[in-house]
GUKOLPA-337939 format. One record per residue: x, y, z negated of N, C-alpha, C in turn. Coordinates in Angstrom, 2 decimals, m for minus. Example, Ala and Ser with C-alpha at 12.3 -4.5 7.8 and 13.67 -1.06 7.14 Angstrom:
2
(pt (13.19; m5.69; m7.80); (12.30; m4.50; m7.80); (13.20; m3.30; m7.80))
(pt (12.85; m2.25; m7.08); (13.67; m1.06; m7.14); (12.90; 0.03; m7.87))
***
This chain:
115
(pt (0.85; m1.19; 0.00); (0.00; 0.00; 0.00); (0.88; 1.23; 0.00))
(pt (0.53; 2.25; 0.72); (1.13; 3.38; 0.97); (0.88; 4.36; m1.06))
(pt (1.95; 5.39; m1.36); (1.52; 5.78; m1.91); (0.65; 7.62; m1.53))
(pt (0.61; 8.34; m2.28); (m0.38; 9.16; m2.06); (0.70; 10.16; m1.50))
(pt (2.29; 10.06; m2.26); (3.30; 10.92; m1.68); (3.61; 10.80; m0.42))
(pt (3.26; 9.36; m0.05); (3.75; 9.27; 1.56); (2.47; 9.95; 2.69))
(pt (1.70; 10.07; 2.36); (0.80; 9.96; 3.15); (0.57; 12.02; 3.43))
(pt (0.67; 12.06; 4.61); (0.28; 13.42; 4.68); (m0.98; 13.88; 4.56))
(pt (m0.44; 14.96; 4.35); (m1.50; 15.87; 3.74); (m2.67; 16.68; 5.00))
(pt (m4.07; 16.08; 4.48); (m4.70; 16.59; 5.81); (m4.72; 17.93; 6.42))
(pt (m4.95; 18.63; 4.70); (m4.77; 20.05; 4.85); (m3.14; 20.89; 6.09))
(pt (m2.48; 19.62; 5.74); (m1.19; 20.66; 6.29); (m1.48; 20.28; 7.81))
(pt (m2.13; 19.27; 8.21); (m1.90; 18.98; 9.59); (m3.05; 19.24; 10.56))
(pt (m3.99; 19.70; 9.39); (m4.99; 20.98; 9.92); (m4.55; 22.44; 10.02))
(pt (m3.72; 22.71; 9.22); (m2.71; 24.45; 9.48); (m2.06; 23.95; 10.74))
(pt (m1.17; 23.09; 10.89); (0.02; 22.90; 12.27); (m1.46; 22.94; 13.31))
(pt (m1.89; 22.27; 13.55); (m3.23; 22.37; 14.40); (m3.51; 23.65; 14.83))
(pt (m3.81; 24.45; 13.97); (m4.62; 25.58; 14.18); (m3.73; 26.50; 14.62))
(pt (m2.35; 26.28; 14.08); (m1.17; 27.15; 14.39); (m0.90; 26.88; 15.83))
(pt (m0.51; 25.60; 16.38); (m0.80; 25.40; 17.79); (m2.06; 25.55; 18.60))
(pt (m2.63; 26.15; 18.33); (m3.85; 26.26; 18.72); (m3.29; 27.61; 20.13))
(pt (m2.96; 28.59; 19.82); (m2.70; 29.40; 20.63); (m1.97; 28.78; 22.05))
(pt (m1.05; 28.37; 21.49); (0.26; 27.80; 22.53); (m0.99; 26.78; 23.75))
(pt (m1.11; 26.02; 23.25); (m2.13; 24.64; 23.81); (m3.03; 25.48; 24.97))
(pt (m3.71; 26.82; 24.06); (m4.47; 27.36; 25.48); (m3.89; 28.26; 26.22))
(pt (m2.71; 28.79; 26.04); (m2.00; 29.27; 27.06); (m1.37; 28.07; 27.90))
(pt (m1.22; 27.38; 27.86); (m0.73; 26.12; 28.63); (m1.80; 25.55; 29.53))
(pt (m2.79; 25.75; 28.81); (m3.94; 25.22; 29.73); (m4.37; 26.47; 30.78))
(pt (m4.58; 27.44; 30.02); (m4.88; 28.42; 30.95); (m4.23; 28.68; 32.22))
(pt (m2.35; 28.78; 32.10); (m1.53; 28.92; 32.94); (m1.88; 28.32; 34.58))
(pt (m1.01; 29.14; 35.44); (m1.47; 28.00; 37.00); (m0.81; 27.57; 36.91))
(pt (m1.32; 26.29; 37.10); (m1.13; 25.00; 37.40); (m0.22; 24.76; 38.81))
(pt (m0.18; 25.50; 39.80); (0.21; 25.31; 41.09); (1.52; 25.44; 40.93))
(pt (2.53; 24.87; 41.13); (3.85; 25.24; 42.06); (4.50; 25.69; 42.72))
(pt (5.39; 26.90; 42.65); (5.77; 27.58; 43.86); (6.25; 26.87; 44.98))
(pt (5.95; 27.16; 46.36); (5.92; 26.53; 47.44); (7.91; 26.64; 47.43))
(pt (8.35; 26.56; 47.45); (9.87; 26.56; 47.58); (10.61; 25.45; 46.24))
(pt (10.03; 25.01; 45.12); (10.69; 24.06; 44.32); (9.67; 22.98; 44.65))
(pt (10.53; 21.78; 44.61); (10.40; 20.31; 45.18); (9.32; 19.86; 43.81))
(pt (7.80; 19.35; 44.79); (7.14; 18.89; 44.15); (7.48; 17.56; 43.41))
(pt (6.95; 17.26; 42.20); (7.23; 15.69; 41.41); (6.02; 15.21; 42.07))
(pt (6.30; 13.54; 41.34); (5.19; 12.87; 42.09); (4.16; 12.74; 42.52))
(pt (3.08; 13.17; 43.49); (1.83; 13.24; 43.99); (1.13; 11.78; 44.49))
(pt (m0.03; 11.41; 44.27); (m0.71; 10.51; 45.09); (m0.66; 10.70; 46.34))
(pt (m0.91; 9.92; 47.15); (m0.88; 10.16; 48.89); (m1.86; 10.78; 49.37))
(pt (m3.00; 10.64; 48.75); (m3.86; 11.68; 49.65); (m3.80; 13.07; 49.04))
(pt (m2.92; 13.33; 48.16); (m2.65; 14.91; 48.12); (m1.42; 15.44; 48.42))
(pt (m0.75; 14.68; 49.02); (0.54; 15.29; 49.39); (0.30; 15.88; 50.61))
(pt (1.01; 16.99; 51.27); (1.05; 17.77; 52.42); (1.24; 16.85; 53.97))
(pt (0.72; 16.87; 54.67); (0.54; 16.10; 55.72); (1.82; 16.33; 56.18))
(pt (2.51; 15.61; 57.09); (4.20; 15.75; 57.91); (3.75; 15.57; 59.06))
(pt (4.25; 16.30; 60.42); (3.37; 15.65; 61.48); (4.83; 14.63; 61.73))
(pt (4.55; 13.79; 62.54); (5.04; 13.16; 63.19); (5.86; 13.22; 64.97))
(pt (7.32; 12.90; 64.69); (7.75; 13.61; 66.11); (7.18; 12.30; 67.21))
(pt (7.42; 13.11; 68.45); (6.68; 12.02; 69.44); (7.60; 10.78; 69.74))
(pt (8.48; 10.55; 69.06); (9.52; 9.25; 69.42); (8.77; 8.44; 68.19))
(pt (8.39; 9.11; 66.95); (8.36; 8.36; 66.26); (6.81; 7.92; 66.46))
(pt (5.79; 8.35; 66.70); (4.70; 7.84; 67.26); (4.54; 7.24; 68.61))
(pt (5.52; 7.27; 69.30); (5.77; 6.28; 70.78); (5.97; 4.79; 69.32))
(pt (7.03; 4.89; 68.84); (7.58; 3.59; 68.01); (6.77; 3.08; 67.55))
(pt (5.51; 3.49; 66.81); (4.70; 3.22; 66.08); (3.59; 2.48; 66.91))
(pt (3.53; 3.01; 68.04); (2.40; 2.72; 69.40); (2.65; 1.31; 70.26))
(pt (4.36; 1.45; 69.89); (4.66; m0.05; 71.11); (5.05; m1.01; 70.14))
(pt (4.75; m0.48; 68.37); (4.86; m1.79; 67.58); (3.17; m2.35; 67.38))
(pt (2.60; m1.37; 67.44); (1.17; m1.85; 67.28); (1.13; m2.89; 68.42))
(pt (1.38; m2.56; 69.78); (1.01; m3.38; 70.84); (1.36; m4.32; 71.08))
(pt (2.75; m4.51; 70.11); (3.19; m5.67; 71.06); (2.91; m6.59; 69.35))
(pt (2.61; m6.01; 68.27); (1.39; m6.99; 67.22); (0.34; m7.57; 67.97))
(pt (m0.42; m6.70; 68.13); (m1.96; m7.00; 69.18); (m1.68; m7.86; 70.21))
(pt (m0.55; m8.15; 71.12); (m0.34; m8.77; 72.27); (m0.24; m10.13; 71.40))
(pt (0.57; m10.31; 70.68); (0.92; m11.45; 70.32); (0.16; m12.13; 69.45))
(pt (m0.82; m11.76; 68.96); (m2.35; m11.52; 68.37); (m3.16; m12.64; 69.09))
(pt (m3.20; m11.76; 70.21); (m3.78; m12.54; 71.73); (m3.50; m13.39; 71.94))
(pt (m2.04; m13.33; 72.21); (m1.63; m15.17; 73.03); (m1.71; m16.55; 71.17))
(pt (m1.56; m15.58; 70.33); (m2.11; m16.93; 69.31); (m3.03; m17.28; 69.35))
(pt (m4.61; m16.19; 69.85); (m5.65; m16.59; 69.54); (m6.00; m18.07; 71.00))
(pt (m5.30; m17.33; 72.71); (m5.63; m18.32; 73.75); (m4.95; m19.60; 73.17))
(pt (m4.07; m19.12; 72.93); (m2.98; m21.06; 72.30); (m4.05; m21.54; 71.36))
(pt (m4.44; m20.93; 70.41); (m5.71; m21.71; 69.51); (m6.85; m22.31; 70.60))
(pt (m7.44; m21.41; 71.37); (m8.72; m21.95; 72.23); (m8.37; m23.07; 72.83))
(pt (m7.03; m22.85; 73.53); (m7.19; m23.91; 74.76); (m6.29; m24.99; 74.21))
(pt (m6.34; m25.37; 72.80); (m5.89; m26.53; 71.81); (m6.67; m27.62; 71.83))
(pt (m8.36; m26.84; 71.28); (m9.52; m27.16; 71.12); (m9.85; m28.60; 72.55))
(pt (m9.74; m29.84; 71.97); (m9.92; m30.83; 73.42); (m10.73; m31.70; 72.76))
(pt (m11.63; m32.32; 73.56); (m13.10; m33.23; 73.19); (m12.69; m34.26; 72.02))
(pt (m13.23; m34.88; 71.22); (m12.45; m36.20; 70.43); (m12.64; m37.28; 70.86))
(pt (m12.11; m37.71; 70.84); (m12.26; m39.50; 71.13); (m13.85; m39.84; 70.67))
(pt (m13.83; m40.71; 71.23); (m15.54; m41.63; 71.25); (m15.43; m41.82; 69.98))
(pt (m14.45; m43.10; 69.85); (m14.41; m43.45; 68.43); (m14.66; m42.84; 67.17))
(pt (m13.07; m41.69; 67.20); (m13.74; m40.57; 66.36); (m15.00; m40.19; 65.64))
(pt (m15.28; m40.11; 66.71); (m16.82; m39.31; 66.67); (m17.96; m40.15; 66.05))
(pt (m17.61; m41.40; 66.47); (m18.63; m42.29; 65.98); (m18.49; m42.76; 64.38))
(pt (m17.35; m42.56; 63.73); (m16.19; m42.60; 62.54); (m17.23; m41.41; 61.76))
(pt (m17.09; m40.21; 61.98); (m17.46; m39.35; 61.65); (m19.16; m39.21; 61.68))
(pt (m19.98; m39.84; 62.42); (m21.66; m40.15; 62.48); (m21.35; m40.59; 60.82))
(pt (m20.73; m42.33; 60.81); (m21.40; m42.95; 60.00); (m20.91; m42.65; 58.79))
(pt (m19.59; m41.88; 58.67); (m19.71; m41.24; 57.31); (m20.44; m40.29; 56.93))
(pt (m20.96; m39.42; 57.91); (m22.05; m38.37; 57.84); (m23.34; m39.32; 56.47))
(pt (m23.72; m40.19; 57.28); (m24.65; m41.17; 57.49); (m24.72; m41.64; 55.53))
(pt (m23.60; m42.46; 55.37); (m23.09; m43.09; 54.43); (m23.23; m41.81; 53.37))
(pt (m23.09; m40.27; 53.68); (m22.97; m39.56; 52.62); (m24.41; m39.35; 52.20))
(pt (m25.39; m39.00; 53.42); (m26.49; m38.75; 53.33); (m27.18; m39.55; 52.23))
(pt (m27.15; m40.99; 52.74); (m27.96; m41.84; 52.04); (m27.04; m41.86; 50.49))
(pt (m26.13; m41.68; 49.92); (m25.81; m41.50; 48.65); (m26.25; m40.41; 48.33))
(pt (m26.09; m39.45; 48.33); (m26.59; m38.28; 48.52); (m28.33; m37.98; 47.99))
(pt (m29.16; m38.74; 48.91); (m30.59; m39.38; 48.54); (m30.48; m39.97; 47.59))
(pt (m29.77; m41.14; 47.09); (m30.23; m41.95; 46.12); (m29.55; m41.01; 44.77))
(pt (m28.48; m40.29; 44.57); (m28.06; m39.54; 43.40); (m29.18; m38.35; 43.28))
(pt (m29.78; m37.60; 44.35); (m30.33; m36.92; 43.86); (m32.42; m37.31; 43.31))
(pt (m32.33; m38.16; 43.99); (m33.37; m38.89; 43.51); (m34.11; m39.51; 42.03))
(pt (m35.33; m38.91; 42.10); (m35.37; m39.51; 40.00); (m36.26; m41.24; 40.09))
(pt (m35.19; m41.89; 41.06); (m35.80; m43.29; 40.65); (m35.38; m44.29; 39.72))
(pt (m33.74; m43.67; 39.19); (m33.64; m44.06; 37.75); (m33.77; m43.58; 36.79))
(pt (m34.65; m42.88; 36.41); (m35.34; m41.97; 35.71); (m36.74; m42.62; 35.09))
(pt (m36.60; m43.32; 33.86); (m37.56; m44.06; 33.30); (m38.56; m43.04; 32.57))
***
């Protein structure tokens, strides 16, 4: 347990309070803005000042997009023309497990063991 000497005193840290009281609203009051000539600290991105961009560096930006997108493309035709009929068999493999699930399927959800 703390004793009563350690523990500050509310009264005094209601005076420091009140004594800062002035300072606190001149600080708040003050502008806030930055002179345009000292280097801003950290900003989020959508409030930082737009940069334009020189035209080499938006050519760069233009023939990386494209040649993403191109190659985009030829993954998606290599996927399509992958796609080839299945075997008979297969297919018939795949009916009767269809088949086999169904009818379990029926009998679990069914209340015929359900006395």
């Amino acid at each position: 347990m703390s004793t009563p000497e350690e523990r500050p005193n509310p009264d005094d840290a209601l005076a420091r309070a009140r004594a800062a009281r002035e300072q606190m609203a001149a600080a708040l009051t003050e502008v806030q803005e930055p002179d345009s000539d000292e280097p801003l600290g950290w900003q989020p991105i959508w409030k930082r000042p737009r940069k334009p961009k020189s035209k080499a560096a938006k050519k760069a930006e233009l023939r990386k997009q494209r040649k993403r997108l191109q190659e985009a493309a030829k993954r998606r035709l290599a996927a399509a023309n992958s796609r080839r009929p299945r075997s008979r068999q297969n297919r018939i493999g795949n009916a009767a497990a269809r088949r086999d699930a169904r009818a379990l399927s029926r009998v679990r959800h069914s209340n015929a063991w359900l006395w």
